[in-house]
Biopython code that builds the backbone (N, CA, C, O; Angstrom):
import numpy as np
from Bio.PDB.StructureBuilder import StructureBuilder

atoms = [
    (1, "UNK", "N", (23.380, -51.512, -33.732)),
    (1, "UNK", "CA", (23.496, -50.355, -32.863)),
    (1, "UNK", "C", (24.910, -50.189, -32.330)),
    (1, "UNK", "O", (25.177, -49.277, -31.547)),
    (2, "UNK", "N", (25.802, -51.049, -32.742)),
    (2, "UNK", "CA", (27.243, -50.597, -32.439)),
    (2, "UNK", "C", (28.005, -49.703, -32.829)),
    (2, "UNK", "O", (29.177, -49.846, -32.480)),
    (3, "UNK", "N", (27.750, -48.772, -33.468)),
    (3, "UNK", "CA", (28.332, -47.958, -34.281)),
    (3, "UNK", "C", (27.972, -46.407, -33.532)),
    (3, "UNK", "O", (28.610, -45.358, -33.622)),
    (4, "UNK", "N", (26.859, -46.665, -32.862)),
    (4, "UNK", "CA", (26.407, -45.596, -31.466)),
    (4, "UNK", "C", (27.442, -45.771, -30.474)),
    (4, "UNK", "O", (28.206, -46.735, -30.416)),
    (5, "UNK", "N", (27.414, -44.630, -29.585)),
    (5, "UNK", "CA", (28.534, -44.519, -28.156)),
    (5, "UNK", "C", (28.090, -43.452, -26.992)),
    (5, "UNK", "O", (27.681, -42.302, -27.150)),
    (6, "UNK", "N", (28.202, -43.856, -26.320)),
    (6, "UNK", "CA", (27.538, -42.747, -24.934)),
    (6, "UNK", "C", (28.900, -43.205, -24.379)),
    (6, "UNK", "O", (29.461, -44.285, -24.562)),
    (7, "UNK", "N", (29.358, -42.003, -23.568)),
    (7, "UNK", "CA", (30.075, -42.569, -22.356)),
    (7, "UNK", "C", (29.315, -42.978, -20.976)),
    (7, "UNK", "O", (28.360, -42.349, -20.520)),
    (8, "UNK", "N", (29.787, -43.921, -20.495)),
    (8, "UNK", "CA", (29.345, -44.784, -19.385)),
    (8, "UNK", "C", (28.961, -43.837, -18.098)),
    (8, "UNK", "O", (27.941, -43.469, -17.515)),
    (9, "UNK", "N", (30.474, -43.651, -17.995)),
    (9, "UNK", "CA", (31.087, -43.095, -16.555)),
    (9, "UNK", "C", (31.318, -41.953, -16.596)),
    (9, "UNK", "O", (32.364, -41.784, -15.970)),
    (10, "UNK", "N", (30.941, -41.007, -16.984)),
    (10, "UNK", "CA", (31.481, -39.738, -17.152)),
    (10, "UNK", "C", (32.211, -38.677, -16.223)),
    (10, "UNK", "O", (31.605, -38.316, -15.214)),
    (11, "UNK", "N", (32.972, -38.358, -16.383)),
    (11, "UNK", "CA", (34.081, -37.471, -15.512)),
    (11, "UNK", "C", (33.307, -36.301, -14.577)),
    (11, "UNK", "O", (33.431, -36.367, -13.354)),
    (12, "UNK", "N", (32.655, -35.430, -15.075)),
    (12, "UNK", "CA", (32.929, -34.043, -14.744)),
    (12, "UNK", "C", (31.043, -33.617, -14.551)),
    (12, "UNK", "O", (30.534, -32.700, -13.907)),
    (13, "UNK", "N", (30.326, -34.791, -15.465)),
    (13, "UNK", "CA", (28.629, -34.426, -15.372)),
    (13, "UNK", "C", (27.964, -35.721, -16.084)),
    (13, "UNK", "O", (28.340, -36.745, -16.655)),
    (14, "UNK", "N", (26.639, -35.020, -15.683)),
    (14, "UNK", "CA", (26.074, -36.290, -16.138)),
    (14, "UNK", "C", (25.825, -36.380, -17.379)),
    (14, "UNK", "O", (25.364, -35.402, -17.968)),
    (15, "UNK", "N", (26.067, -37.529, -18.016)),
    (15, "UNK", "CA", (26.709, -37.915, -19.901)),
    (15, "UNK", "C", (25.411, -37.755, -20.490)),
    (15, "UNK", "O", (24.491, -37.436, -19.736)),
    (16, "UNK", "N", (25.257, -37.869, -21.323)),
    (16, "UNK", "CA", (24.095, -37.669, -22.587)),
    (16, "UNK", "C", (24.014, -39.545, -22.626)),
    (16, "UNK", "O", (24.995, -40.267, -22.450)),
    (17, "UNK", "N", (22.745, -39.982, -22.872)),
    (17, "UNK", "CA", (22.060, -41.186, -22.527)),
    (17, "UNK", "C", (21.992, -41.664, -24.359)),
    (17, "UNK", "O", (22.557, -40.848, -25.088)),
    (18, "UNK", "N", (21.526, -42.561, -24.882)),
    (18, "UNK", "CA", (20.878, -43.118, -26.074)),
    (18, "UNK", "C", (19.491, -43.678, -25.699)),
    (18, "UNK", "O", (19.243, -44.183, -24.604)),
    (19, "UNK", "N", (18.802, -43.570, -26.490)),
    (19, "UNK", "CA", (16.988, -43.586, -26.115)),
    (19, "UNK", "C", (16.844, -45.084, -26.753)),
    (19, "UNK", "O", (17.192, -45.350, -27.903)),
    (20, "UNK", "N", (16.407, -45.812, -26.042)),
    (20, "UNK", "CA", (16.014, -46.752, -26.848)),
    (20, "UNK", "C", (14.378, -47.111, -26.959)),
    (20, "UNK", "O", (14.036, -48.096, -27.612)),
    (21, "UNK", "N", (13.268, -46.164, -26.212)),
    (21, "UNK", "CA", (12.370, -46.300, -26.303)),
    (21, "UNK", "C", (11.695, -44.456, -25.497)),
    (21, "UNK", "O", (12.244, -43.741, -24.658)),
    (22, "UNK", "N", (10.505, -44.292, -26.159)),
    (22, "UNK", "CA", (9.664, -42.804, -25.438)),
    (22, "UNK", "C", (8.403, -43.767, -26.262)),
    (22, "UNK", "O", (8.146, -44.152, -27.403)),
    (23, "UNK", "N", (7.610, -43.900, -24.326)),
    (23, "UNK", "CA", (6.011, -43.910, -24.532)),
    (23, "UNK", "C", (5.257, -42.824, -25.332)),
    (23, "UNK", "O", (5.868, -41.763, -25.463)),
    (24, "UNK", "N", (4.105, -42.909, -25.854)),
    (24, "UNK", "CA", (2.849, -41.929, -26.401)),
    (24, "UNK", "C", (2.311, -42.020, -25.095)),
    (24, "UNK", "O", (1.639, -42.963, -24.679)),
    (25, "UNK", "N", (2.701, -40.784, -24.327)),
    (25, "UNK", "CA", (2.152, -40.601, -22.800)),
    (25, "UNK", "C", (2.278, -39.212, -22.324)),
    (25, "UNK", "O", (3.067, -38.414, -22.830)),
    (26, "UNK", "N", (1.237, -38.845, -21.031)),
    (26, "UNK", "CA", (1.701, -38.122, -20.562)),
    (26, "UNK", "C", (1.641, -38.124, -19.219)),
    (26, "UNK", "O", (0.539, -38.417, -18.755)),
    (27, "UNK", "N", (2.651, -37.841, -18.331)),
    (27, "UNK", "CA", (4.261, -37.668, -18.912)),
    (27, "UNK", "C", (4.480, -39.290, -19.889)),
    (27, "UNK", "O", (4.082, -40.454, -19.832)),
    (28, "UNK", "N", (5.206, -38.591, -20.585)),
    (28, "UNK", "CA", (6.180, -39.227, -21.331)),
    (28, "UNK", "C", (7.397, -40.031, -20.905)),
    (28, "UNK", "O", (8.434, -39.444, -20.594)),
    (29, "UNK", "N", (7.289, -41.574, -20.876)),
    (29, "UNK", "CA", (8.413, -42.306, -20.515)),
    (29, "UNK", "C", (9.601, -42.700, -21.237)),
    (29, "UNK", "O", (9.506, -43.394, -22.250)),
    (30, "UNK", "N", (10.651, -42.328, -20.813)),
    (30, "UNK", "CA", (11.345, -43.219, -21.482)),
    (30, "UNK", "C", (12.999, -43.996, -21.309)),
    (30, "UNK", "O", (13.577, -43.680, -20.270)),
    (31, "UNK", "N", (13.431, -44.548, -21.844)),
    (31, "UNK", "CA", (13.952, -45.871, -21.455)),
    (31, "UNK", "C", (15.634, -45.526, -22.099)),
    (31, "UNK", "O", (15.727, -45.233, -23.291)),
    (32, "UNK", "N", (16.246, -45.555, -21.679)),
    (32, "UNK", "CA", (17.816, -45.604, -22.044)),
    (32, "UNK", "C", (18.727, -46.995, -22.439)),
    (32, "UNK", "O", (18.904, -47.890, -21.613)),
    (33, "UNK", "N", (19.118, -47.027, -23.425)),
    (33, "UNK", "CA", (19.856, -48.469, -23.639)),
    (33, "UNK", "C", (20.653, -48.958, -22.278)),
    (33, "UNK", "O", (20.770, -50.138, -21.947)),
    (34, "UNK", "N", (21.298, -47.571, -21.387)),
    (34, "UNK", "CA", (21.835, -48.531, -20.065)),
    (34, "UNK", "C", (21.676, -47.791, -19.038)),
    (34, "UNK", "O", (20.905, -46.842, -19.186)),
    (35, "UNK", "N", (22.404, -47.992, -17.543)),
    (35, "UNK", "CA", (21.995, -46.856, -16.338)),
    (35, "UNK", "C", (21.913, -45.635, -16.431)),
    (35, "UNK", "O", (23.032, -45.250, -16.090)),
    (36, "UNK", "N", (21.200, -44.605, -16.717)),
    (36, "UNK", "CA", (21.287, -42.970, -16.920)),
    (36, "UNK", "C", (21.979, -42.304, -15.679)),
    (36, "UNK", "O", (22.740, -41.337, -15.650)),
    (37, "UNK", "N", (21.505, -43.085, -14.670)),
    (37, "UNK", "CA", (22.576, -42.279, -13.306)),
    (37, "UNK", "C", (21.778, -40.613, -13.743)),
    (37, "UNK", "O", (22.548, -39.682, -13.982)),
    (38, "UNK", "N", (20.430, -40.395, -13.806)),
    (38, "UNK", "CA", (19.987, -38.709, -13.857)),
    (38, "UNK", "C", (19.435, -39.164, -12.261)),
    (38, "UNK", "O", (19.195, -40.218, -11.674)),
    (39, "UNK", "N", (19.392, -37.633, -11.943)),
    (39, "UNK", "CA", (18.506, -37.648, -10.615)),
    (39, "UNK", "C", (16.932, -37.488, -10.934)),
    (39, "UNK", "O", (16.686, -37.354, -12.133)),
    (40, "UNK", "N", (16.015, -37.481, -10.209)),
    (40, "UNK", "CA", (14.692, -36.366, -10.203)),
    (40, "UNK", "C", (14.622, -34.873, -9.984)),
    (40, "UNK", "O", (14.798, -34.233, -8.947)),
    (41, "UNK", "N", (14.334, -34.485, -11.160)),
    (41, "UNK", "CA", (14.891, -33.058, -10.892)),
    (41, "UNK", "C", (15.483, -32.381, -12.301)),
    (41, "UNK", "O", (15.376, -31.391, -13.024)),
    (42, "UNK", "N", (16.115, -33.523, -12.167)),
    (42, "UNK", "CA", (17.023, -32.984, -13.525)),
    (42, "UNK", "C", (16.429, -32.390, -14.904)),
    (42, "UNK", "O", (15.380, -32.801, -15.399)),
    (43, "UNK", "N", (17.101, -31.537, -15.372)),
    (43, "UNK", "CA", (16.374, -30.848, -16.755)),
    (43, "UNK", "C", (17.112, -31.537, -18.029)),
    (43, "UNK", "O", (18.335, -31.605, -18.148)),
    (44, "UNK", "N", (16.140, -32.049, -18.982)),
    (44, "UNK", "CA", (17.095, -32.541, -19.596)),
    (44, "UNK", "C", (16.604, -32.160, -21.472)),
    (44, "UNK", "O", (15.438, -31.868, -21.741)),
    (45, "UNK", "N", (17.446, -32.219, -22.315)),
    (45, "UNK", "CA", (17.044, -32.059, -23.872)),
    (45, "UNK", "C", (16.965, -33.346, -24.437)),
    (45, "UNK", "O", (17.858, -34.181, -24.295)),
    (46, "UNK", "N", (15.414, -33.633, -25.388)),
    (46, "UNK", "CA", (15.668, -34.628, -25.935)),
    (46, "UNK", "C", (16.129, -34.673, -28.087)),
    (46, "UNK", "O", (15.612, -34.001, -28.979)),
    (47, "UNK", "N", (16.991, -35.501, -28.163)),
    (47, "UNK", "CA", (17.277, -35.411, -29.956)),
    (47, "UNK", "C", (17.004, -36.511, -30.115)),
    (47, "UNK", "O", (17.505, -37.520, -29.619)),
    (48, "UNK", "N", (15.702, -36.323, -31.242)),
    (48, "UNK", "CA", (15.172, -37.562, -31.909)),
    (48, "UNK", "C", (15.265, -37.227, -33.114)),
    (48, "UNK", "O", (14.601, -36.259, -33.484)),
    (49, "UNK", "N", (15.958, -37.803, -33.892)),
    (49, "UNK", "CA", (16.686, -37.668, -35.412)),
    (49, "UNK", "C", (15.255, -38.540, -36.109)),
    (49, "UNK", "O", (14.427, -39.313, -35.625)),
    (50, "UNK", "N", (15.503, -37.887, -37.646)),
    (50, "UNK", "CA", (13.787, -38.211, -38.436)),
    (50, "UNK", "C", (13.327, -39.682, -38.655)),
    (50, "UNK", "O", (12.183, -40.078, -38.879)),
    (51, "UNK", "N", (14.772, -40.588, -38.512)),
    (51, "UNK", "CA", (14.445, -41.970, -38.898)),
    (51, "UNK", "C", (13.741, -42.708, -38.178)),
    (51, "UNK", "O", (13.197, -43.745, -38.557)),
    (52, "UNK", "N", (13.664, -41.956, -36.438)),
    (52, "UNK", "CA", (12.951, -42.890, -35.381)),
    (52, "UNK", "C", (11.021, -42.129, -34.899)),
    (52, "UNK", "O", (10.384, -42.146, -33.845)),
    (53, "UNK", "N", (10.770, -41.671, -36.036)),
    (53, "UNK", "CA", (9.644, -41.006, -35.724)),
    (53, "UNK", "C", (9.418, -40.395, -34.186)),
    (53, "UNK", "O", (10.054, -40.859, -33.240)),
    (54, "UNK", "N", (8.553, -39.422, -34.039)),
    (54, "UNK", "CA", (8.241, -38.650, -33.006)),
    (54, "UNK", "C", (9.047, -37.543, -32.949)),
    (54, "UNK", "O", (9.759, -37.150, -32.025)),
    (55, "UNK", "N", (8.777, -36.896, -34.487)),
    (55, "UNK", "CA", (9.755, -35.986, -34.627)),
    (55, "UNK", "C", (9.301, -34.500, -33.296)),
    (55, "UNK", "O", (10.206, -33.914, -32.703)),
    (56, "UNK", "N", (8.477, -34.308, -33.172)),
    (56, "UNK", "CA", (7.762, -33.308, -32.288)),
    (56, "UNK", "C", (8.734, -33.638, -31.361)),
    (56, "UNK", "O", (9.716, -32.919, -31.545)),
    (57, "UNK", "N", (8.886, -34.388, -30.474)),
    (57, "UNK", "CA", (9.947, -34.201, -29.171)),
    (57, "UNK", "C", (11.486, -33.993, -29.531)),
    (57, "UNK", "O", (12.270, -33.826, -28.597)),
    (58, "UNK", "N", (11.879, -33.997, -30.638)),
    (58, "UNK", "CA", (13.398, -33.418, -30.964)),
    (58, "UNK", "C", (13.336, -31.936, -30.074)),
    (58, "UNK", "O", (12.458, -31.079, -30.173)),
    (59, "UNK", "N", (14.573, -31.909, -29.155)),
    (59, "UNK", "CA", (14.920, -30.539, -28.319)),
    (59, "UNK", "C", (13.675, -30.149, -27.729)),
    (59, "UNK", "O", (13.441, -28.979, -27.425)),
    (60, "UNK", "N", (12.873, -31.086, -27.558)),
    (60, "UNK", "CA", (12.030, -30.438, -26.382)),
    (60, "UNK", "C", (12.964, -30.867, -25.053)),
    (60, "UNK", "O", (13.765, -31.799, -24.995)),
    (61, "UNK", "N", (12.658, -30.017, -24.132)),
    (61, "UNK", "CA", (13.172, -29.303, -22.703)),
    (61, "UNK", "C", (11.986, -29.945, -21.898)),
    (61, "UNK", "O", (10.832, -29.902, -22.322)),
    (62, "UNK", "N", (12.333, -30.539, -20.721)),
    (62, "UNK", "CA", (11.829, -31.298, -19.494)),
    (62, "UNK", "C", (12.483, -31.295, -18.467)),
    (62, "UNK", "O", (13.647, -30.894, -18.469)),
    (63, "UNK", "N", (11.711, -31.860, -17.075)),
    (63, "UNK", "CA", (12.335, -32.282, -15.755)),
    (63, "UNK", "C", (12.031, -33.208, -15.864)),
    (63, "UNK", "O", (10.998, -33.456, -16.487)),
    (64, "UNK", "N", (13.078, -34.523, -15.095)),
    (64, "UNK", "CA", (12.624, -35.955, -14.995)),
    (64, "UNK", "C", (11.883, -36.303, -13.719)),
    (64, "UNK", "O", (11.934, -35.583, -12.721)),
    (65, "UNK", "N", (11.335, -37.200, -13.771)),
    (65, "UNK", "CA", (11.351, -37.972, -12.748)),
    (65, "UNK", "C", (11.853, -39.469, -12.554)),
    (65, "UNK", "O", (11.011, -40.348, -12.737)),
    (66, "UNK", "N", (13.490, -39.942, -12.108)),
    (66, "UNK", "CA", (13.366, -40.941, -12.439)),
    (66, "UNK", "C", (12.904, -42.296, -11.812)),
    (66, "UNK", "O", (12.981, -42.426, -10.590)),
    (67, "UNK", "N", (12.349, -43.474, -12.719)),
    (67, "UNK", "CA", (11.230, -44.616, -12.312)),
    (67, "UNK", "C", (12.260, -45.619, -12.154)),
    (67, "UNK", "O", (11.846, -46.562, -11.480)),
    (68, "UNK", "N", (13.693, -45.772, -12.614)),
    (68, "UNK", "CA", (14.269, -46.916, -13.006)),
    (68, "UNK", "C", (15.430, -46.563, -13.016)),
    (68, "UNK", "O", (15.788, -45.387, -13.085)),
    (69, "UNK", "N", (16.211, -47.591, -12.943)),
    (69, "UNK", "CA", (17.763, -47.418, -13.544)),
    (69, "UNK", "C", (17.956, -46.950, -14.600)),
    (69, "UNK", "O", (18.664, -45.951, -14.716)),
    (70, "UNK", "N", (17.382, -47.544, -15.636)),
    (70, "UNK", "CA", (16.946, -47.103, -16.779)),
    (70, "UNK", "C", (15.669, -46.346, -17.738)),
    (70, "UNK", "O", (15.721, -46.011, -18.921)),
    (71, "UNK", "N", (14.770, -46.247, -16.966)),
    (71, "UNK", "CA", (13.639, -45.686, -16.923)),
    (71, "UNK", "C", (13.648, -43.999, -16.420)),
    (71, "UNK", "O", (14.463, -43.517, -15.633)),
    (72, "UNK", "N", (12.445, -43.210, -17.144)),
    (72, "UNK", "CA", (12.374, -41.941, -16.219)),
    (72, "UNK", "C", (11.789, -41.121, -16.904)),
    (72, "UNK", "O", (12.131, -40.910, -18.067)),
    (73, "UNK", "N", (10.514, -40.323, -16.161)),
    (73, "UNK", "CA", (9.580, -40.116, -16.879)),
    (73, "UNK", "C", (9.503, -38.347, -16.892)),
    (73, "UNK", "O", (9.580, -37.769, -15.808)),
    (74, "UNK", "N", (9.371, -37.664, -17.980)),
    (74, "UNK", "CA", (9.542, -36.400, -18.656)),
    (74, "UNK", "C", (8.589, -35.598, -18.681)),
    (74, "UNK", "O", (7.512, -36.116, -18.974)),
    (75, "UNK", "N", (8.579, -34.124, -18.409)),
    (75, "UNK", "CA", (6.987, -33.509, -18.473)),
    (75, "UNK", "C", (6.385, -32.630, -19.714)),
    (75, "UNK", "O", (6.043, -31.452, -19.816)),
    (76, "UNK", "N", (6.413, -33.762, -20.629)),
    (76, "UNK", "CA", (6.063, -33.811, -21.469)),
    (76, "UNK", "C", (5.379, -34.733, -22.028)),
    (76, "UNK", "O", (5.671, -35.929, -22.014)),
    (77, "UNK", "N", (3.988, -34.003, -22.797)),
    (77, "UNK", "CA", (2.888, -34.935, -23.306)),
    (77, "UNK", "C", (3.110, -35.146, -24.540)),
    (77, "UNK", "O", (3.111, -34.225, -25.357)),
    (78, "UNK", "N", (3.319, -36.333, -24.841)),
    (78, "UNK", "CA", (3.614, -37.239, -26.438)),
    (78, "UNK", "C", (2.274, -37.680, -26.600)),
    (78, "UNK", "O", (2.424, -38.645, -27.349)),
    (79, "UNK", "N", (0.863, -37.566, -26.331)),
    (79, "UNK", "CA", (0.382, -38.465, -26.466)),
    (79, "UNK", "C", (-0.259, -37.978, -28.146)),
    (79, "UNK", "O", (-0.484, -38.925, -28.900)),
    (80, "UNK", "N", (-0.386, -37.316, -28.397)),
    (80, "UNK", "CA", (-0.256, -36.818, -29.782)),
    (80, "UNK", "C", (0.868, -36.729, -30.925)),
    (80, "UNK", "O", (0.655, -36.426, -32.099)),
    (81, "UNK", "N", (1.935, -37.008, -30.431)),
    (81, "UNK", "CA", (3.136, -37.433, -31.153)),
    (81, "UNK", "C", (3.293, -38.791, -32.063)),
    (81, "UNK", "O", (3.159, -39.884, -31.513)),
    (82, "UNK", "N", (3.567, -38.703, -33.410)),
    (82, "UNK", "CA", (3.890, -39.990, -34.116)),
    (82, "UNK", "C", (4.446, -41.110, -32.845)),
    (82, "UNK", "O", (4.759, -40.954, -31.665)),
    (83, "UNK", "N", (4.379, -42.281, -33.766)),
    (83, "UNK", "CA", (5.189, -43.257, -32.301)),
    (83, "UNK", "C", (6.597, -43.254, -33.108)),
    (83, "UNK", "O", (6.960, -43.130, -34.277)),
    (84, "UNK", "N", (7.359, -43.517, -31.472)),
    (84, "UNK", "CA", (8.943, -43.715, -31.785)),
    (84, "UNK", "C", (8.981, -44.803, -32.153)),
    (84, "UNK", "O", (8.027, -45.467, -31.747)),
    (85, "UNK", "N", (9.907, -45.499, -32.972)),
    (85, "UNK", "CA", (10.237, -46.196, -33.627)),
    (85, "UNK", "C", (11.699, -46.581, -33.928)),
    (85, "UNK", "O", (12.210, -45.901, -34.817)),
    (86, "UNK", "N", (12.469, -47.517, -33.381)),
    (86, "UNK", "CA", (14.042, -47.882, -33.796)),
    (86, "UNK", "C", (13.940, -48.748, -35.498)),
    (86, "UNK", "O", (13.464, -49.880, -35.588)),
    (87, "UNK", "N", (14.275, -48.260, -36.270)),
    (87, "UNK", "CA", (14.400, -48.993, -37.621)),
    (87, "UNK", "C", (15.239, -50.286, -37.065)),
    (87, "UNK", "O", (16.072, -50.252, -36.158)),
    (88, "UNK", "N", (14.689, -51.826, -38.073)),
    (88, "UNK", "CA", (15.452, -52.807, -37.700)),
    (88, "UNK", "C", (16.128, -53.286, -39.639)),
    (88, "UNK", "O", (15.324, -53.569, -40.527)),
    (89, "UNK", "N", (16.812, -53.274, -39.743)),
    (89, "UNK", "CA", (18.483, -53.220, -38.912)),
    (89, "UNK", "C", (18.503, -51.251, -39.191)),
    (89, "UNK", "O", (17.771, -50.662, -39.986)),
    (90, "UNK", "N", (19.276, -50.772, -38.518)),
    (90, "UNK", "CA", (19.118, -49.573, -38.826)),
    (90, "UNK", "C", (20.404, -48.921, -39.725)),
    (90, "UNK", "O", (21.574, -48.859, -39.347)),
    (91, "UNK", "N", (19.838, -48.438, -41.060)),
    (91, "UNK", "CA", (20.302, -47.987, -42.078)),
    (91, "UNK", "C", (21.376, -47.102, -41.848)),
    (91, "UNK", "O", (21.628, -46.119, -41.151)),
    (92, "UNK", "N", (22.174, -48.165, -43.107)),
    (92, "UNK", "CA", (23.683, -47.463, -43.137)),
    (92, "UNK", "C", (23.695, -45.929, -42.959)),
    (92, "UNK", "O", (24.691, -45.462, -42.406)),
    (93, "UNK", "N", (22.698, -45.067, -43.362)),
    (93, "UNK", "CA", (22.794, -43.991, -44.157)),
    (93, "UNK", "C", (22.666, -43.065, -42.790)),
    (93, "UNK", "O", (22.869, -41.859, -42.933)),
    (94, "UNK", "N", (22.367, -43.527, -41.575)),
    (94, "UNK", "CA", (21.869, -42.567, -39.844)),
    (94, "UNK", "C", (22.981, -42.884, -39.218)),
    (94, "UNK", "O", (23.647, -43.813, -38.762)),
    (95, "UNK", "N", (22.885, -41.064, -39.470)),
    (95, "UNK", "CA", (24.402, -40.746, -38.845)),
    (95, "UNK", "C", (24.208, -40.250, -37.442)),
    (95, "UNK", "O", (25.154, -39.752, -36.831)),
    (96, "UNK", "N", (23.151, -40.353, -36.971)),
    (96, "UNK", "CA", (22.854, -39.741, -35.330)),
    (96, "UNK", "C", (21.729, -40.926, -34.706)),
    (96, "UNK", "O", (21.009, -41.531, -35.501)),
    (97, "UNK", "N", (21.663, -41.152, -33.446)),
    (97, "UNK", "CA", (20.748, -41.555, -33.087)),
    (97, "UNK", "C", (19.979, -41.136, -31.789)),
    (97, "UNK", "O", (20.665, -40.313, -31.183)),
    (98, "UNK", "N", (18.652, -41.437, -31.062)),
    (98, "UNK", "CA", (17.592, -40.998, -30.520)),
    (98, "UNK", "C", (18.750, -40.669, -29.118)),
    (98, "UNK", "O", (19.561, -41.541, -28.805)),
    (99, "UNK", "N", (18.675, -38.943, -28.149)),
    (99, "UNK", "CA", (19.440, -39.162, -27.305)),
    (99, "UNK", "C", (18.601, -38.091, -26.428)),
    (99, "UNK", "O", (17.715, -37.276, -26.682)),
    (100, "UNK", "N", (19.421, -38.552, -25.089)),
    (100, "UNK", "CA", (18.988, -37.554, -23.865)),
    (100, "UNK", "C", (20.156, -36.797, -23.285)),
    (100, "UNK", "O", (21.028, -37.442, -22.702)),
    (101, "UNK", "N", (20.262, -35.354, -23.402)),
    (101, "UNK", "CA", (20.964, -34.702, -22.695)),
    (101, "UNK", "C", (20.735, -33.942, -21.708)),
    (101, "UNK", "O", (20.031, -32.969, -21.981)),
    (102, "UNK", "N", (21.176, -34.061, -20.348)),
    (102, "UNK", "CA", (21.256, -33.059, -19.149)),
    (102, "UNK", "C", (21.460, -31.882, -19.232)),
    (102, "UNK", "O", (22.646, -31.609, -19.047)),
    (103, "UNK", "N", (20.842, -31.066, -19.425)),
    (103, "UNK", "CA", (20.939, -29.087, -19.593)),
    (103, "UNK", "C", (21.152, -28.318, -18.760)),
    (103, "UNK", "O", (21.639, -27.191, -18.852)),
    (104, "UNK", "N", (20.556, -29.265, -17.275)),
    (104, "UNK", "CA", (20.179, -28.378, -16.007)),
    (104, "UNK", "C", (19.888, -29.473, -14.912)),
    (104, "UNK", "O", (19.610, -30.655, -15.109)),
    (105, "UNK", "N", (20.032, -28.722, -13.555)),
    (105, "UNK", "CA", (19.090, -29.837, -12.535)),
    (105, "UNK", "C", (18.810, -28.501, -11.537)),
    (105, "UNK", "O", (19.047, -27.325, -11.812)),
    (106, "UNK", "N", (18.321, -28.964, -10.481)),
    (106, "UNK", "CA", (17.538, -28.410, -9.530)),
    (106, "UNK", "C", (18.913, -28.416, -8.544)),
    (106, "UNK", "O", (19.670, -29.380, -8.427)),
    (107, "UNK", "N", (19.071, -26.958, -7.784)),
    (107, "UNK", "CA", (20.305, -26.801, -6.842)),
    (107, "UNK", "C", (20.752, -28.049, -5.646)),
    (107, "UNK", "O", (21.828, -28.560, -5.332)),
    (108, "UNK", "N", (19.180, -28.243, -5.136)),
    (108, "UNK", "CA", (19.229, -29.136, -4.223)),
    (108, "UNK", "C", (20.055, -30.578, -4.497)),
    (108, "UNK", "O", (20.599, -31.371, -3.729)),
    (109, "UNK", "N", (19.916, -30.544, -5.716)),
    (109, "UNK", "CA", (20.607, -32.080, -6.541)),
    (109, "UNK", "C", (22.496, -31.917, -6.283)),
    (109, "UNK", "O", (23.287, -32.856, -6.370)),
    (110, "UNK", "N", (22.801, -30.670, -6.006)),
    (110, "UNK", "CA", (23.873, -30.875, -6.603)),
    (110, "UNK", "C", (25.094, -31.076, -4.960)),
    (110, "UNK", "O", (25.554, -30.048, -4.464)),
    (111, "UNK", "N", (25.392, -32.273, -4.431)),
    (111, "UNK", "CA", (26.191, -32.756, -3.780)),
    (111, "UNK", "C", (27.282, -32.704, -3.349)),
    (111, "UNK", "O", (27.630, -32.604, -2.173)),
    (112, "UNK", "N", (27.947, -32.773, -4.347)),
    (112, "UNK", "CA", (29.344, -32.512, -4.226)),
    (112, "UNK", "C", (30.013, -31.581, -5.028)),
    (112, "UNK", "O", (30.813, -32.001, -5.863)),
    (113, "UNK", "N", (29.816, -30.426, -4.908)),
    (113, "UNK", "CA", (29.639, -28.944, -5.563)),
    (113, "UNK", "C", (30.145, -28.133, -4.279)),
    (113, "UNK", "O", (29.419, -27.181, -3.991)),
    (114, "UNK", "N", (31.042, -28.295, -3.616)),
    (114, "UNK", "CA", (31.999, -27.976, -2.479)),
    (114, "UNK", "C", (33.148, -27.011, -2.443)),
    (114, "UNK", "O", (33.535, -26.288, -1.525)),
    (115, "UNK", "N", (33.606, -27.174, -3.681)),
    (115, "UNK", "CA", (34.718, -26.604, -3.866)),
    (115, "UNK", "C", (35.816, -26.222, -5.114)),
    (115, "UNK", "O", (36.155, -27.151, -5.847)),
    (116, "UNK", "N", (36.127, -25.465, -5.252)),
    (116, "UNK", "CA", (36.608, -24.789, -6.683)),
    (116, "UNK", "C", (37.443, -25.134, -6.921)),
    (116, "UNK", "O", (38.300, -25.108, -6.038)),
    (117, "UNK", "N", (37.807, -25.693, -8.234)),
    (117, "UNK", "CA", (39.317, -26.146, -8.296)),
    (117, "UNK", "C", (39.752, -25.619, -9.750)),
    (117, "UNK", "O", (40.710, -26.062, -10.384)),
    (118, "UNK", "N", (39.255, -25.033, -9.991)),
    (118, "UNK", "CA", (39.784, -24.004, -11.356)),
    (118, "UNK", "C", (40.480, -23.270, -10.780)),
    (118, "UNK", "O", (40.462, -22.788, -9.648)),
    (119, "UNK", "N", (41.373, -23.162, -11.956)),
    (119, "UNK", "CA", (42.899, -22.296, -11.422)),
    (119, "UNK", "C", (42.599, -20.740, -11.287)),
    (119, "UNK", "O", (43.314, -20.021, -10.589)),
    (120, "UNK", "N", (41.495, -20.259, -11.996)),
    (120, "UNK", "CA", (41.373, -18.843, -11.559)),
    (120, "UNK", "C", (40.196, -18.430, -10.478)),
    (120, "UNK", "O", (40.081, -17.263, -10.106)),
]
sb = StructureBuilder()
sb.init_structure("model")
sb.init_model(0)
sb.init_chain("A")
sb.init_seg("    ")
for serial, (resi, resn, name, xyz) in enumerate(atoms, 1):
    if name == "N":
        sb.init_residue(resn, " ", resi, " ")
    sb.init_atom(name, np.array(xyz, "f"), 0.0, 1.0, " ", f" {name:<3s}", serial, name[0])
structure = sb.get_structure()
C-alpha cells in the first residue's frame, strides 16, 4: 500500500481520506488508514475502484457521523452491497485506490470562515 498517498495535513480543507475498510451496514461504517480530522455533518463522496468490491458505493454522496479518529459512519445502507475487500498483496496493475472525499459540510461546522483573503 505504499505506492497510495493522501495528504496528512492539509492546507486550505479537509483532504480526501484512503478507505481501508466499509461495513455491510446500515449506516454504513467506515474506517480510514489514518486520522480523517471530518466533522459530523460533513458531506462526503465515496470512490471504490472495481478491485475492492462494493462496487454500488463508488460516488455515492453521504453525511457522516464521526465514531472515531478513524472511524465514521455514512447514511448509507450497504447492507446489500458485495463486501469490500483490500486484495492481498495488491496488484501491480491498480492504479487508484478505495477513497473518501469531502464535497460539503453543514454551515454550522465551519469555524474559522471569518475572513476573506482573496485578492479580489
Amino acid at each position: 500500500m505504499a505506492r497510495f498517498h493522501a495528504v496528512e495535513n492539509p492546507t486550505f480543507q479537509r483532504a480526501m481520506r484512503l478507505i481501508s475498510a466499509i461495513t455491510n451496514a446500515n449506516p454504513a461504517q467506515i474506517t480510514t488508514t489514518f486520522d480523517h480530522d471530518y466533522e459530523t455533518g460533513d458531506i462526503v463522496r465515496l470512490h471504490v475502484p472495481r478491485w475492492f468490491g462494493m462496487r454500488r458505493a463508488d460516488k455515492q454522496v453521504g453525511t457522516i457521523t464521526v465514531t472515531g479518529t478513524d472511524t465514521f459512519t455514512i447514511d448509507i445502507d450497504t447492507t446489500q452491497f458485495n463486501a469490500f475487500s483490500i486484495p492481498a498483496p495488491v496488484p501491480w496493475y491498480v492504479d487508484s485506490y478505495p477513497s473518501v472525499t469531502p464535497v460539503g459540510e453543514i454551515a454550522a461546522n465551519l469555524g474559522g470562515a471569518t475572513q476573506n483573503v482573496l485578492p479580489y
